[in-house]
C-alpha positions as CSV (number, residue, x, y, z in Angstrom):
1,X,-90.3,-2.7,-21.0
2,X,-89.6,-3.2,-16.9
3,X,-88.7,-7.0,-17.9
4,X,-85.5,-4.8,-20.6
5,X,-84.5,-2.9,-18.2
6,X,-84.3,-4.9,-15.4
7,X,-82.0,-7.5,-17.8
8,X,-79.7,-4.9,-18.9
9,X,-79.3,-3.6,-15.8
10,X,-78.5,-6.9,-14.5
11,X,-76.1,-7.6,-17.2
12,X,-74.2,-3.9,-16.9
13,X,-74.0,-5.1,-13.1
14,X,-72.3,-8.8,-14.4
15,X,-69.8,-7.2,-16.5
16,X,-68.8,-3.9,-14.2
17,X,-68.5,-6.3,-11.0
18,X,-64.8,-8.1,-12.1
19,X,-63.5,-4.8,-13.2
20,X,-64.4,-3.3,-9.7
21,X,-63.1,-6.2,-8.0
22,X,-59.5,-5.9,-9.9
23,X,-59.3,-2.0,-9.0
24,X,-60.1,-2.8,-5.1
25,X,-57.3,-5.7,-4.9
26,X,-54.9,-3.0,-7.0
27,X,-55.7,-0.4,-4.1
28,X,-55.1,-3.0,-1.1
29,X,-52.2,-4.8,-2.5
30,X,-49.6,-2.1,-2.4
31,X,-46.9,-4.6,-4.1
32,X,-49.5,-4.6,-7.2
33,X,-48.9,-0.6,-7.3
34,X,-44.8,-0.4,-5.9
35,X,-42.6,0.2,-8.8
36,X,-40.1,-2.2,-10.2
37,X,-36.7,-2.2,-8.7
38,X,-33.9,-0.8,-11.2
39,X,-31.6,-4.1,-11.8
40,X,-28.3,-4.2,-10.5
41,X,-25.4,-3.0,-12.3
42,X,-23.3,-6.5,-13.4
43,X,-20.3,-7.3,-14.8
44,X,-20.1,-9.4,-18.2
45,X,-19.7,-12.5,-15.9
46,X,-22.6,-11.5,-14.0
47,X,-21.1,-10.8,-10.9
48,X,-21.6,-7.5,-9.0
49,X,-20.5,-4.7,-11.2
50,X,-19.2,-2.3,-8.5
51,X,-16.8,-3.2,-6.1
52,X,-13.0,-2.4,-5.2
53,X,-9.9,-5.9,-6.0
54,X,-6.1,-5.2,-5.1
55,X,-4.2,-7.4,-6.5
56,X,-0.9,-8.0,-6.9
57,X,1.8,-8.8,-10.2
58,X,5.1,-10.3,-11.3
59,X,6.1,-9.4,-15.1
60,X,9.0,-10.2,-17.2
61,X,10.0,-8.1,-20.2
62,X,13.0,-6.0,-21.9
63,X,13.0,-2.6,-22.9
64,X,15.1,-0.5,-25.1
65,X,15.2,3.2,-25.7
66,X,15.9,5.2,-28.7
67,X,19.1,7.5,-29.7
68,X,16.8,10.7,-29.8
69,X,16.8,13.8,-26.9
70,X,14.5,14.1,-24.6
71,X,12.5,15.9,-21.9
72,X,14.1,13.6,-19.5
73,X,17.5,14.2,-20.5
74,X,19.4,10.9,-20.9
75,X,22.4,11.3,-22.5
76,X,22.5,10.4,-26.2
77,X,23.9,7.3,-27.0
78,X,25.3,5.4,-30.5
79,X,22.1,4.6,-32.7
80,X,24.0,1.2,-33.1
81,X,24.0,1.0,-29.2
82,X,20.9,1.7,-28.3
83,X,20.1,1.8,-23.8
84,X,18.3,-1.8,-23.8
85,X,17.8,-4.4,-21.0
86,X,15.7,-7.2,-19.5
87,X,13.6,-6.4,-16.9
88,X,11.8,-8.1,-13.6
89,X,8.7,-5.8,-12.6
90,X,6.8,-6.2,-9.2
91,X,3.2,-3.9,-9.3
92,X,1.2,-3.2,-6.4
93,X,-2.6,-1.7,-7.4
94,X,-6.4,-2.0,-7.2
95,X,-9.5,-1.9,-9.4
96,X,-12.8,-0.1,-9.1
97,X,-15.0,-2.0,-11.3
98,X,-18.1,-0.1,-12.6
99,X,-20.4,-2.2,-14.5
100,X,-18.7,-3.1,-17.4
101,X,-15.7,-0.8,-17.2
102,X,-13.0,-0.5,-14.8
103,X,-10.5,2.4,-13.4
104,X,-7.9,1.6,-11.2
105,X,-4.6,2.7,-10.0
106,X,-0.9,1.0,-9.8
107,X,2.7,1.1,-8.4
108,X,5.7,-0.6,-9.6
109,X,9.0,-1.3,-9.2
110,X,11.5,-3.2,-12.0
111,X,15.1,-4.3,-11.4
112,X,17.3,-5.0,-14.7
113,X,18.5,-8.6,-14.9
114,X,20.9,-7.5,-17.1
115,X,21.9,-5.3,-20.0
116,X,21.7,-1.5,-19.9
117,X,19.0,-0.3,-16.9
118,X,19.6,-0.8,-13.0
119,X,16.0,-0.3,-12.0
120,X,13.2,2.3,-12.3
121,X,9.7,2.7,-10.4
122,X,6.5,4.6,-11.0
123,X,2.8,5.0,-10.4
124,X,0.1,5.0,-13.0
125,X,-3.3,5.1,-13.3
126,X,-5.5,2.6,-15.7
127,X,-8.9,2.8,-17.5
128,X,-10.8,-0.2,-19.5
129,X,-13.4,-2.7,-20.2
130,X,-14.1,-5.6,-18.4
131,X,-14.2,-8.5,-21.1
132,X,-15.6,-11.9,-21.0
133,X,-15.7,-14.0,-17.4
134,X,-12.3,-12.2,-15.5
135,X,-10.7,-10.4,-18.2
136,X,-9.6,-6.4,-18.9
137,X,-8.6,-4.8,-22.1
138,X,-6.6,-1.2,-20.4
139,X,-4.8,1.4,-21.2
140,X,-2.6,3.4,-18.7
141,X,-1.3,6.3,-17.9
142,X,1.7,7.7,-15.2
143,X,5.1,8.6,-14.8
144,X,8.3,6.8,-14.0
145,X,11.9,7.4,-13.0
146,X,14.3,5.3,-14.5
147,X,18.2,5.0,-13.5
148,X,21.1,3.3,-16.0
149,X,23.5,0.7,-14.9
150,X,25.5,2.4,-18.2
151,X,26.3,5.4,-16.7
152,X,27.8,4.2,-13.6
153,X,26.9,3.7,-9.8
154,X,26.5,7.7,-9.7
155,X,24.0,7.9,-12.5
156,X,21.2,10.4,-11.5
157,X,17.8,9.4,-12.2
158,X,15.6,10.3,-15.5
159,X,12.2,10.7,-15.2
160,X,9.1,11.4,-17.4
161,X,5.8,10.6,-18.3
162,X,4.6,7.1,-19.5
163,X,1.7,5.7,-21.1
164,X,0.7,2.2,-22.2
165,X,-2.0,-0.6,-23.1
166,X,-2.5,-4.0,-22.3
167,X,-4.8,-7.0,-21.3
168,X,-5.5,-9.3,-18.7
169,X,-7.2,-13.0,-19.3
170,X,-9.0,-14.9,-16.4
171,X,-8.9,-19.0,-16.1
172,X,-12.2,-19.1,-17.5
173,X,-11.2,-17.2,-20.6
174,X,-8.4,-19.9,-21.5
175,X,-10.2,-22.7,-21.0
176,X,-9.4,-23.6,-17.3
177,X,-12.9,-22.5,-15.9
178,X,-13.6,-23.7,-12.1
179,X,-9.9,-23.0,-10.8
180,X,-9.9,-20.1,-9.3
181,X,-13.8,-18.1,-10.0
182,X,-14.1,-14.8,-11.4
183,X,-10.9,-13.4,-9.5
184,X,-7.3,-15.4,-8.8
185,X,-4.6,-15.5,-11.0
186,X,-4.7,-14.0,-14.8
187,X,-2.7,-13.7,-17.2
188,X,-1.4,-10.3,-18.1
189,X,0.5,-8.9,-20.9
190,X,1.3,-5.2,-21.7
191,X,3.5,-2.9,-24.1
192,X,4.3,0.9,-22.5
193,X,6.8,3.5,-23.7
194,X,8.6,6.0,-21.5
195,X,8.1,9.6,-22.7
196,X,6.5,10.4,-26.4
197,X,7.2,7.1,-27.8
198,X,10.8,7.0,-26.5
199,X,10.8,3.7,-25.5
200,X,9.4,0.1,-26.6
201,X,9.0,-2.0,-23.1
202,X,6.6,-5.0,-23.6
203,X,6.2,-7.0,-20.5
204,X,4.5,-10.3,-19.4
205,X,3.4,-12.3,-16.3
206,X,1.0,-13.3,-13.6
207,X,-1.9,-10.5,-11.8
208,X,-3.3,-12.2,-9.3
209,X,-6.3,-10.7,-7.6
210,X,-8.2,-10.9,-4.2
């Protein structure tokens, strides 16, 4: 009966030993005990997800206005004539990139090449996703003052609120990946309208960011 005891205890010893010896190198090691460090918020390119990138744009485009009256007052014009002009657009604006989703705010300034509009300028603010390895799917939001070549060197300004959409597409997302990294030039293409839909102004050209 001593000889039984004496092997079990022996054998409760053999098996209770490792487990003691895992809990005492859990209690020295604190690295065994520190929690996990949250992962960093990324972009879809896996680049840092927060961060702040001016840039700078040149667009092209035309816009045209309809024959209707509105809170901005321009005068009202034959529907057969409709206000309309091409356009050169210069915008000045930054990004605050949030993990996967941007805001950002912009100014701009246009100058009619010819047609209907001398020049207008604004300031908007823009929301969006960040898509792929460097490109944005927006929409935007602001207000712009717009003055008419039409009407004469006198012509007063007309101003309202604007509101738009548009996208932006990185080297890497048309093919031409190693050229200029997650930022540098993109393409950028947008369509905005100046009041409640008084206005159809799609514009295209070059963001490049730093």
């Amino acid at each position: 009966m001593r000889t039984l005891i004496t092997v079990a205890a022996a054998a409760a010893a053999f098996v209770a030993a490792p487990a003691f010896a895992q809990d005492a190198t859990y209690a020295q090691d604190p690295a065994a005990t520190a929690t996990e460090p949250a992962p960093a918020v990324e972009a879809p390119d896996g680049t840092s997800g927060i961060g702040f990138e001016p840039y700078v744009a040149i667009l092209g485009g035309w816009e045209q206005f309809d024959s209707e009256r509105t809170k901005a007052g321009i005068p009202l014009v034959p529907r057969d004539n409709k206000l309309n002009g091409s356009l050169v657009e210069g915008i000045l604006g930054f990004n605050v990139p949030l993990g996967p989703v941007f805001v950002g705010a912009e100014g701009s300034a246009s100058k009619g090449i010819s047609g209907d509009i001398d020049w207008d300028y604004g300031a908007a603010g823009r929301f969006g996703v960040r898509a792929g390895d460097s490109g944005l799917i927006y929409g935007k939001v602001g207000y712009r003052w717009v003055n008419f070549a039409a009407f004469g060197n006198d012509s007063r300004d007309y101003h309202e609120m604007t509101y738009g959409a548009g996208f932006e597409v990185g080297p890497k997302d048309i093919g031409l990946g190693g050229i200029t990294g997650n930022s540098g030039v993109r393409l950028r293409g947008e369509v905005s309208t100046f009041g409640s839909a008084h206005s159809f102004r799609p514009m295209l050209g070059l963001t490049t960011h730093f």
